[in-house]
C-alpha positions as CSV (number, residue, x, y, z in Angstrom):
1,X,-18.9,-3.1,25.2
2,X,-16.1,-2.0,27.6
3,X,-16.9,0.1,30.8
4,X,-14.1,1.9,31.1
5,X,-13.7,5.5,29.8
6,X,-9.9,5.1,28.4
7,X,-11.3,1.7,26.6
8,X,-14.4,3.2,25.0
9,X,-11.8,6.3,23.9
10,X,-9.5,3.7,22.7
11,X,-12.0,1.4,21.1
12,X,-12.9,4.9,18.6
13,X,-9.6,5.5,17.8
14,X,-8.8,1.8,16.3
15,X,-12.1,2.5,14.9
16,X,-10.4,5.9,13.2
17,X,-7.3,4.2,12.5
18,X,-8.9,0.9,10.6
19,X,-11.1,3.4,8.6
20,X,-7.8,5.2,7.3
21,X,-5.4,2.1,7.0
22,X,-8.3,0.2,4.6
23,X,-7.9,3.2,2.1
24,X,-4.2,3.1,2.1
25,X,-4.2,-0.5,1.5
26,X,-6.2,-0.2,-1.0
27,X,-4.9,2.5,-2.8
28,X,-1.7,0.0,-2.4
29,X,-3.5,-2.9,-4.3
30,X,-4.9,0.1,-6.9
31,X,-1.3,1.6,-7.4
32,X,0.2,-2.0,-8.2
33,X,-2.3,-3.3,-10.4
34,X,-2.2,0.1,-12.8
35,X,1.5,-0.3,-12.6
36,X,1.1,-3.9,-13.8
37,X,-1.7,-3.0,-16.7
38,X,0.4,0.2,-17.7
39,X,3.5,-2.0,-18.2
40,X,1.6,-4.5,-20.0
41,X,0.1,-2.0,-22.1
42,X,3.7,-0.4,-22.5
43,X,3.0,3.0,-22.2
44,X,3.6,5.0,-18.7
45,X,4.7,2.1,-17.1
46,X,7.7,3.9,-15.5
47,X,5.3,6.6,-14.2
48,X,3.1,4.0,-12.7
49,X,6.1,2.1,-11.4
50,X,7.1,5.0,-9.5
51,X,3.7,5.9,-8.2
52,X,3.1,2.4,-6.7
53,X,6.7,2.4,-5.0
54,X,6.0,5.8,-3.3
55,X,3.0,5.0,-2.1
56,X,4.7,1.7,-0.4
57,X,7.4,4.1,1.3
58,X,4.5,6.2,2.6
59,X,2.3,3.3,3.6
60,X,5.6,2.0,5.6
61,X,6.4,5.2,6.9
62,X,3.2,5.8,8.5
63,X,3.2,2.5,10.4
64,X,0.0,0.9,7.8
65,X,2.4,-1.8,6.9
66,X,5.8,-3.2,8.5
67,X,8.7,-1.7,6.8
68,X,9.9,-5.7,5.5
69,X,6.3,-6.0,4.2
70,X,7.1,-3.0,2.0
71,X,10.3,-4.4,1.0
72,X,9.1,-7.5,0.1
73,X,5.6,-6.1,-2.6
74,X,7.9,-3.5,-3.8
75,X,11.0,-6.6,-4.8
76,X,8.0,-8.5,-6.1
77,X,6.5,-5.4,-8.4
78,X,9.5,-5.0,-9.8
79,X,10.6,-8.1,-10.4
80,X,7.2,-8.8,-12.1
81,X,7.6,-5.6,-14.1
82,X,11.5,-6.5,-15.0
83,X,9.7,-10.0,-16.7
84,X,7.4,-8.4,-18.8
85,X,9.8,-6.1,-20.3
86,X,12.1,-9.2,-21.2
């Protein structure tokens, strides 16, 4: 346990910030896999599509992921989504 007044501040504020990045990520994974099913399912799969790639933007935006990272599950969504409808 640090001693030091700024390091116990800062140790709650990562605390904060790992509690609020965990439900973006997840709602990341959440978002892409009801993309996926509703695509499958062919019906709303646009909507979903579109969903899942705004909440990547935001996600990036906001620092929770690197900006490439975002570039690189959004390329791999769509490309997954461009083989089903094939």
């Amino acid at each position: 346990m640090a001693n030091i007044k700024s390091q116990i501040k800062r140790n709650r504020q990562n605390e904060k910030r790992r509690l609020r990045n965990r439900t973006v990520r997840s709602e990341l994974r959440t978002r892409t896999k009801a993309a996926m099913a509703a695509a499958e399912a062919g019906e709303g799969g646009a909507e979903a599509l579109a969903a899942a790639m705004q909440r990547i933007d935001t996600a990036a935006a906001r620092g929770v992921i690197h900006a490439n990272s975002a570039a690189r599950q959004k390329s791999r969504l769509q490309k997954r989504i461009n083989a089903l409808g094939e």
